[in-house]
C-alpha positions, 0 to 999 in steps of 0.5 A: 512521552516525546513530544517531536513538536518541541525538536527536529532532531531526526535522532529524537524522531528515530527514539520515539518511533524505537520505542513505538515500536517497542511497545506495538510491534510491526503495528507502529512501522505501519501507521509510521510509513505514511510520513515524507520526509519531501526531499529527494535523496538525490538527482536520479529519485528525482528526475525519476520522480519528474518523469511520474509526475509528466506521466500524471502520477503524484509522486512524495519522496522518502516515505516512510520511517527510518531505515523503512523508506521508500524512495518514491511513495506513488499516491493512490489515484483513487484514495488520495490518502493511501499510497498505490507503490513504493519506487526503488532507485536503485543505484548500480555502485550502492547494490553491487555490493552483496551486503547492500543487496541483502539489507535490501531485501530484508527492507524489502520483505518488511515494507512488502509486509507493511503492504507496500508494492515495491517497483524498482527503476536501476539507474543505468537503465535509466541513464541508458535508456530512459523512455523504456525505463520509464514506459516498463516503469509506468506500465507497472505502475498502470498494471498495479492500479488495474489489479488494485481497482479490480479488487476494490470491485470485488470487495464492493461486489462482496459487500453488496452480496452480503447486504442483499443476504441479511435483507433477504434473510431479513425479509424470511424471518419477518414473513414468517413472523407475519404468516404463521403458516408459512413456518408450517409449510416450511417444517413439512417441506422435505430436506435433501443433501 
């Protein structure tokens, strides 16, 4: 049992979450994820992050834990306790090199496994051309919100279709309950496939 109330130290932090992780597996990563650390990396995340939030999205800095953070957590609009995307800075000079850009994409394939949706924004499009990197930014963002909404309808159009069954089937079974000739009438009725 460590107690991070007692201490700040990041290298205490990083044991209990190696030893949550340990013990649950990638389960630990994922109820890890949710935390900010509230400071920005540097001046490109956060000019970055002041454009979004012009924009109208609510923007948290370093999110996550450890080696698993993304730079920007984009807060979902429509359940502010869950994030829409993660946004990756991306700096010419630290991906140039091959090592980096693998690291990268095994950081990647484990927040994407975590359920994050990763954008990423390269710093010299954004110094180059900011307002289309920033408007190629927010639309994905914008697009990643419609696909998310329309898949809360679906999942809430599923439930409703299931509750509709189990008060029809309900209903069945009652009626036949109350009117035993409608199970008689029902066992002579012919059953094709």
């Amino acid at each position: 049992q460590i107690s991070l109330q007692q201490t700040r130290a990041q290298g205490v932090r990083d044991l209990r979450l190696f030893l949550e992780f340990a013990e649950k597996g990638i389960q630990a990563l994922a109820g890890a994820t949710q935390h900010s650390t509230g400071e920005f990396e540097s001046p490109f995340e956060e000019a970055v992050a002041q454009a979004l939030e012009a924009n109208g999205w609510e923007v948290n800095p370093q999110v996550g834990v450890s080696a698993f953070r993304v730079d920007l957590g984009i807060v979902d609009p429509d359940a502010p306790g869950a994030y829409l995307a993660g946004v990756e800075c991306d700096g010419a000079t630290y991906h140039s090199s091959a090592t980096a850009r693998d690291r990268d994409r095994l950081r990647e394939s484990v927040l994407r496994g975590l359920g994050w949706e990763i954008v990423r924004i390269w710093s010299t499009d954004w110094w180059m051309q900011r307002n289309a990197a920033l408007e190629r930014l927010n639309n994905e963002l914008k697009n990643l919100l419609v696909v998310k909404r329309q898949e809360r309808e679906r999942q809430e159009a599923l439930r409703h279709e299931q509750v509709m069954q189990k008060a029809s089937a309900s209903n069945i079974e009652q009626n036949m309950r109350a009117d035993p000739q409608v199970e008689q009438h029902a066992e002579k009725i012919p059953v094709t496939s």
